[in-house]
Biotite code that builds the C-alpha atoms (Angstrom):
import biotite.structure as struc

atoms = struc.array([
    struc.Atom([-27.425, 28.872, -32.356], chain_id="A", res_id=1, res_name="UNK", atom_name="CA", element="C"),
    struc.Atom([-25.470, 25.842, -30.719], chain_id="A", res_id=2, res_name="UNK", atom_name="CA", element="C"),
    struc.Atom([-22.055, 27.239, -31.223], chain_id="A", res_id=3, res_name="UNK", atom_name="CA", element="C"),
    struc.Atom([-22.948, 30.780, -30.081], chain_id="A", res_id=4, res_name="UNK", atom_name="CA", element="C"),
    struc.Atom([-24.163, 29.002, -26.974], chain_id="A", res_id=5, res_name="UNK", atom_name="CA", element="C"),
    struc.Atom([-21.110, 26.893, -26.612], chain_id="A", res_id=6, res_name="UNK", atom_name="CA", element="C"),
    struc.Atom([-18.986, 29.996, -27.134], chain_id="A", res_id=7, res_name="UNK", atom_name="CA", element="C"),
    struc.Atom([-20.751, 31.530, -23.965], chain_id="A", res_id=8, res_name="UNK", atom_name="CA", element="C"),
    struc.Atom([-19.567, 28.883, -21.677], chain_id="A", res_id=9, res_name="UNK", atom_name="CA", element="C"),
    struc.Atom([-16.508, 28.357, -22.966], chain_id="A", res_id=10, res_name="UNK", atom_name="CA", element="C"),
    struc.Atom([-13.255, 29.697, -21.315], chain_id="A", res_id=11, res_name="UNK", atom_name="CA", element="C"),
    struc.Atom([-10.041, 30.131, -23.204], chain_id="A", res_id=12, res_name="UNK", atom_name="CA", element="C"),
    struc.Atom([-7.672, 30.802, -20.485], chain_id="A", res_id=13, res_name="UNK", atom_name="CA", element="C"),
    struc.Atom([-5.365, 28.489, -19.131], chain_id="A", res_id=14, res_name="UNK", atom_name="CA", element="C"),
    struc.Atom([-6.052, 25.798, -16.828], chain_id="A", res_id=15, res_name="UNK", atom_name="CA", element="C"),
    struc.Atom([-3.212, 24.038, -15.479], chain_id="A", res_id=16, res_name="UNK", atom_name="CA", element="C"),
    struc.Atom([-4.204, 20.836, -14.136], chain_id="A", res_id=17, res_name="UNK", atom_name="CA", element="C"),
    struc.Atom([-2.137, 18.358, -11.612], chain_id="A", res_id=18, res_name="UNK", atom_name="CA", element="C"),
    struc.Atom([-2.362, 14.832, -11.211], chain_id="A", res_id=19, res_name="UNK", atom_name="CA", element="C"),
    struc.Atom([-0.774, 12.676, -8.685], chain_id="A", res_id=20, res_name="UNK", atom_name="CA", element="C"),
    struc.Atom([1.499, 10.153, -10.470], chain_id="A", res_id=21, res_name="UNK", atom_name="CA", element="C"),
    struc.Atom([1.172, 7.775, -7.923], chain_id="A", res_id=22, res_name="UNK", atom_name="CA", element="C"),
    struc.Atom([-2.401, 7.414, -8.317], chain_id="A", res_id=23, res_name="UNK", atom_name="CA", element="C"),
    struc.Atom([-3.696, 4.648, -11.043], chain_id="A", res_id=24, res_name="UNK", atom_name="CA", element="C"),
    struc.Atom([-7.280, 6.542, -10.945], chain_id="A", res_id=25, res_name="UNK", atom_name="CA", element="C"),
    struc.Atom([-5.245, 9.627, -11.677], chain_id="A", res_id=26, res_name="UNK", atom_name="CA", element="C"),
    struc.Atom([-3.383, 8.755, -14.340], chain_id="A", res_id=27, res_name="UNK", atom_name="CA", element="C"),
    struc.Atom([-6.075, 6.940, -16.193], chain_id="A", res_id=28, res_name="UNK", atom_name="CA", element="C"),
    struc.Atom([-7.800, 10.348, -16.007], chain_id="A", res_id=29, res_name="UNK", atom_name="CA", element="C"),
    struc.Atom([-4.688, 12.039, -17.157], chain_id="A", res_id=30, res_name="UNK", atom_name="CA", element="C"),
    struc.Atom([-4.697, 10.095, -20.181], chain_id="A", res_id=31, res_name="UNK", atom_name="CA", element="C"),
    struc.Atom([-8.434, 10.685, -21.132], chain_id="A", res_id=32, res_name="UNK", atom_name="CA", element="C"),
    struc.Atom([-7.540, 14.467, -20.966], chain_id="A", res_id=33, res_name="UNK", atom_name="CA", element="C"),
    struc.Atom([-4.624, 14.164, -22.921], chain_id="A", res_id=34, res_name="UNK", atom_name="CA", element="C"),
    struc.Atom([-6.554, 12.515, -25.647], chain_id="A", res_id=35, res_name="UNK", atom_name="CA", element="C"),
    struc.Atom([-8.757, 15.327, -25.897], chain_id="A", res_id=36, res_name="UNK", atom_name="CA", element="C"),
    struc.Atom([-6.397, 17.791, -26.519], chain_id="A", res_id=37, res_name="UNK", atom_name="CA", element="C"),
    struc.Atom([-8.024, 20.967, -25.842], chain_id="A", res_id=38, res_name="UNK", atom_name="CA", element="C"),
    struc.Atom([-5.430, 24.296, -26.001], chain_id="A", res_id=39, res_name="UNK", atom_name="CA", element="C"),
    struc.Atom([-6.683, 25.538, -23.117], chain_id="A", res_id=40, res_name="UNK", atom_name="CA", element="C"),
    struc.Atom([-5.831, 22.644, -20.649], chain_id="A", res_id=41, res_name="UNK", atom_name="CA", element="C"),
    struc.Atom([-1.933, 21.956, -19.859], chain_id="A", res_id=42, res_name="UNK", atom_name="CA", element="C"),
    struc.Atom([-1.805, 18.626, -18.030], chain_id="A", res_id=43, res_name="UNK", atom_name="CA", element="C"),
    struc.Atom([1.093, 18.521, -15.303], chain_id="A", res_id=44, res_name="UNK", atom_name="CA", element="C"),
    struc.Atom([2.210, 15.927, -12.981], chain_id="A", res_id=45, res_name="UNK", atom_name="CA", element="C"),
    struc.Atom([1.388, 17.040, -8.715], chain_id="A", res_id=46, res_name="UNK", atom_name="CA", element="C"),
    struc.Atom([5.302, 16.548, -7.905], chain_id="A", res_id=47, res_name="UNK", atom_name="CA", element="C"),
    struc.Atom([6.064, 19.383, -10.042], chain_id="A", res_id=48, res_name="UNK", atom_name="CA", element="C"),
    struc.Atom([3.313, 21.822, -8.862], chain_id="A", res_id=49, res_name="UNK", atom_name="CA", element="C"),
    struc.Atom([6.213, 23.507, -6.362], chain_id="A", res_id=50, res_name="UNK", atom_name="CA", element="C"),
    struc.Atom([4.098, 26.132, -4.549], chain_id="A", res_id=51, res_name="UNK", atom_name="CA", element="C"),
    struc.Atom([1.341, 27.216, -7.268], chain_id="A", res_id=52, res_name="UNK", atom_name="CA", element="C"),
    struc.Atom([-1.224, 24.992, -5.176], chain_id="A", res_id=53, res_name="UNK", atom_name="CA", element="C"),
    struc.Atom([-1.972, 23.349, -1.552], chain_id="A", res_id=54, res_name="UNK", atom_name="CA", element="C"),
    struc.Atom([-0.081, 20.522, -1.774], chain_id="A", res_id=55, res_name="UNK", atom_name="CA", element="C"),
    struc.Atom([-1.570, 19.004, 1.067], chain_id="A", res_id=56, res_name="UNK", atom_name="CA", element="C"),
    struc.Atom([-5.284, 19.305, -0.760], chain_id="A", res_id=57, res_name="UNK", atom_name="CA", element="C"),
    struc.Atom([-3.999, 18.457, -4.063], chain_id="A", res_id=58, res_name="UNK", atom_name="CA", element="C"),
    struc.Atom([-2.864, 15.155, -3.092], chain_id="A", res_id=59, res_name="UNK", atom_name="CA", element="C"),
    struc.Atom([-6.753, 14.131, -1.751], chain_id="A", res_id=60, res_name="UNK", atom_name="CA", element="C"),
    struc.Atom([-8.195, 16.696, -4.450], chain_id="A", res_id=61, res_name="UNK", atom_name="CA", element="C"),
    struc.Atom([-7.376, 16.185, -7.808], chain_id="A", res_id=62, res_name="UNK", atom_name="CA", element="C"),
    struc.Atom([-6.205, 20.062, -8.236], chain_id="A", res_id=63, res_name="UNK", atom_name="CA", element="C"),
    struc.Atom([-5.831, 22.943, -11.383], chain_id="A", res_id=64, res_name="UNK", atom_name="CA", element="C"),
    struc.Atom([-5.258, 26.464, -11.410], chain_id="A", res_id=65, res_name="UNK", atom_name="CA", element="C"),
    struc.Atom([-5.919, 29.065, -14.113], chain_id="A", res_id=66, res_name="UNK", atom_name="CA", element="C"),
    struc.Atom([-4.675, 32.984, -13.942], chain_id="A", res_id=67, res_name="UNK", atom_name="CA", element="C"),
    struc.Atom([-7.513, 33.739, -11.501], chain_id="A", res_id=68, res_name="UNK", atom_name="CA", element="C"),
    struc.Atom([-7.721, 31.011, -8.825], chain_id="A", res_id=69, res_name="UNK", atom_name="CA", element="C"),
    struc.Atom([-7.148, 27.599, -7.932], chain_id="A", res_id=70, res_name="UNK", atom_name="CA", element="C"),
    struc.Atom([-9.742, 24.934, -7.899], chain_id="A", res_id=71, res_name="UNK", atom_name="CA", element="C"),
    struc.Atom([-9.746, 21.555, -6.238], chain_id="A", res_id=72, res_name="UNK", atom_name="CA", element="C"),
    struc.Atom([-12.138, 18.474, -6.483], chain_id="A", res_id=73, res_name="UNK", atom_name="CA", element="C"),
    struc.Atom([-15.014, 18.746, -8.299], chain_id="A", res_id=74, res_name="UNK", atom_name="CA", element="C"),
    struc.Atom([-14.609, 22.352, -9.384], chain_id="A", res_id=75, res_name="UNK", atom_name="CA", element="C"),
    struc.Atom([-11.430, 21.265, -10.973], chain_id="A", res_id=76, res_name="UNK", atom_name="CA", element="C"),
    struc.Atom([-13.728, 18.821, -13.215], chain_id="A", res_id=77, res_name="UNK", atom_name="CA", element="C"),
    struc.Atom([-16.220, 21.759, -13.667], chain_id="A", res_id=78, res_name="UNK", atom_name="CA", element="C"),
    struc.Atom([-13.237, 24.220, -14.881], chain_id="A", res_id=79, res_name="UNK", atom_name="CA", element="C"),
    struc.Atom([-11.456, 21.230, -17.088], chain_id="A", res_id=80, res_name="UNK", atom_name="CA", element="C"),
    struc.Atom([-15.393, 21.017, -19.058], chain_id="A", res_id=81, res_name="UNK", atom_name="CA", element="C"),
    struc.Atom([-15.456, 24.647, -19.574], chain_id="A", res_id=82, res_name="UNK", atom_name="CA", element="C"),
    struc.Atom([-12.474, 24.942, -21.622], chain_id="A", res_id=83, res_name="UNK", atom_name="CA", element="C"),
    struc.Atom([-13.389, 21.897, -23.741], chain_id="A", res_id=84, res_name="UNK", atom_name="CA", element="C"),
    struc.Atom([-16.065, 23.564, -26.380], chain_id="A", res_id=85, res_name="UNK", atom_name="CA", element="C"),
    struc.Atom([-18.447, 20.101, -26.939], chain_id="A", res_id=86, res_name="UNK", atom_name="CA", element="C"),
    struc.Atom([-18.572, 19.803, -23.353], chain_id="A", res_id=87, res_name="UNK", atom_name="CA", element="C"),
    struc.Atom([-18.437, 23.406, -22.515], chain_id="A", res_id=88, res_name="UNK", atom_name="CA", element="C"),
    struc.Atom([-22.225, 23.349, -22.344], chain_id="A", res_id=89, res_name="UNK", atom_name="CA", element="C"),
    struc.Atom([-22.324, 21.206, -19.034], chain_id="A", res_id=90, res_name="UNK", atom_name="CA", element="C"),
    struc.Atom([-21.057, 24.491, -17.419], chain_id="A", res_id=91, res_name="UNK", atom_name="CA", element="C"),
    struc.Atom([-24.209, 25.852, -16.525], chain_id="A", res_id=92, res_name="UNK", atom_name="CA", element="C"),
    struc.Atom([-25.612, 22.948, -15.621], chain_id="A", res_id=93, res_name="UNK", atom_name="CA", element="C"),
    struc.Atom([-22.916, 21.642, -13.630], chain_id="A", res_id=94, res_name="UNK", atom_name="CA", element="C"),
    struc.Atom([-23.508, 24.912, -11.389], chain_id="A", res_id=95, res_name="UNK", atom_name="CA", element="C"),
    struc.Atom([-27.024, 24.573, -10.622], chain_id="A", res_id=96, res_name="UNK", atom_name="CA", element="C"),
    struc.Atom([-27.562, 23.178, -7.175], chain_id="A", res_id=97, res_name="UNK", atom_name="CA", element="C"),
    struc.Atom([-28.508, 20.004, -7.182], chain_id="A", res_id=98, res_name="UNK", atom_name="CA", element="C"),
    struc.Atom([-25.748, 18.785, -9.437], chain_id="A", res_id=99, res_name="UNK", atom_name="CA", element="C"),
    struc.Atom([-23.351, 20.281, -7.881], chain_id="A", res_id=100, res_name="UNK", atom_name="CA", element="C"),
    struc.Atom([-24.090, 18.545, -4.596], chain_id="A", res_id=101, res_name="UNK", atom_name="CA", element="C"),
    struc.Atom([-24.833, 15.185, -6.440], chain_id="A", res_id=102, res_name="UNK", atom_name="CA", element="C"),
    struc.Atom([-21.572, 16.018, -8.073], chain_id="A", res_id=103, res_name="UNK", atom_name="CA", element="C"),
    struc.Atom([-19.845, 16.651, -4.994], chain_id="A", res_id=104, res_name="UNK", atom_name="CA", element="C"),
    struc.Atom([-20.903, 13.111, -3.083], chain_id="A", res_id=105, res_name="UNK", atom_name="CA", element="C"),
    struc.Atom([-19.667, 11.413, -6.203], chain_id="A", res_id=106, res_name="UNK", atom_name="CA", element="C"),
    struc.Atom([-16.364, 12.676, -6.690], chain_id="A", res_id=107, res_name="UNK", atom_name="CA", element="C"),
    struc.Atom([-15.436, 12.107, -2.671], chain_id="A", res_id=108, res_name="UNK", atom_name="CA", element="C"),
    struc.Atom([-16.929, 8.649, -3.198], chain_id="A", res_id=109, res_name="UNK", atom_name="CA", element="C"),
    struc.Atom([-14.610, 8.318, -6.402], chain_id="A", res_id=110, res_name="UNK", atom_name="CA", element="C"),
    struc.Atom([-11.506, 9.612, -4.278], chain_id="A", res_id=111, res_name="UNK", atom_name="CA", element="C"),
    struc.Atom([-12.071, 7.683, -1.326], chain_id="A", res_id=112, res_name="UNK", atom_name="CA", element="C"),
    struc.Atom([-11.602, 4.589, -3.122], chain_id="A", res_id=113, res_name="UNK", atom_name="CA", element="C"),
    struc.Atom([-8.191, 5.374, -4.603], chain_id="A", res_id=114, res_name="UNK", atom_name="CA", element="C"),
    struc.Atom([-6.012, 2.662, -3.538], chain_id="A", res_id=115, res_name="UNK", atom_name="CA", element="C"),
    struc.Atom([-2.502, 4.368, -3.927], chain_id="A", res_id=116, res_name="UNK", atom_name="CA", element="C"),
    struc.Atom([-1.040, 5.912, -1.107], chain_id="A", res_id=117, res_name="UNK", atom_name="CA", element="C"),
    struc.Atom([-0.213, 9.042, -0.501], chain_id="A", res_id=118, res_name="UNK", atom_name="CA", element="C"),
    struc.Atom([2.766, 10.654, -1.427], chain_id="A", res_id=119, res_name="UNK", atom_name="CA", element="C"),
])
């Protein structure tokens, strides 16, 4: 029953997702990620995004972007869960309301406190 939940919420298509290499808090994430090694997540570095995403956003927004959209902030982490199956369950939840806005407050809390600057 878990795993045909878990299939439900789980995406399988491609989420590129950029991180600023000047950023410590970035590249520590970055390297969590990486260790997780899920298929459907290719981890790039911002300075070679080009034009597949607002630069200007990405570089205050951690930012991704899959065959349909691009997603900044928050919804980035939402996205990046969703194609991870153990986590892929925190979908749903992570779209109700509430913990989205929670959510929300602390990621800009979290990215207001990077100390790098920006590029």
């Amino acid at each position: 029953m878990l795993t045909l939940v878990i299939l439900k919420f789980h995406k399988t298509t491609i989420l590129t997702v950029y991180f600023d290499q000047n950023c410590g808090i970035c590249m520590k994430v970055y390297k969590i990620f990486e260790t997780l090694n899920s298929s459907y997540l290719k981890l790039s570095l911002l300075q070679e995004a080009n034009n597949e995403i607002n630069q200007e956003m990405a570089y205050t927004y951690i930012a991704s972007k899959s065959m349909e959209k691009s997603y900044y902030g928050y919804d980035t982490y939402h996205e990046i869960l969703s194609r991870i199956p153990v986590f892929s369950l925190l979908y749903p939840i992570m779209k109700l309301e509430l913990v989205s806005k929670i959510g929300r407050s602390i990621y800009r809390k979290v990215a207001n406190s990077r100390t790098c600057k920006i590029s």
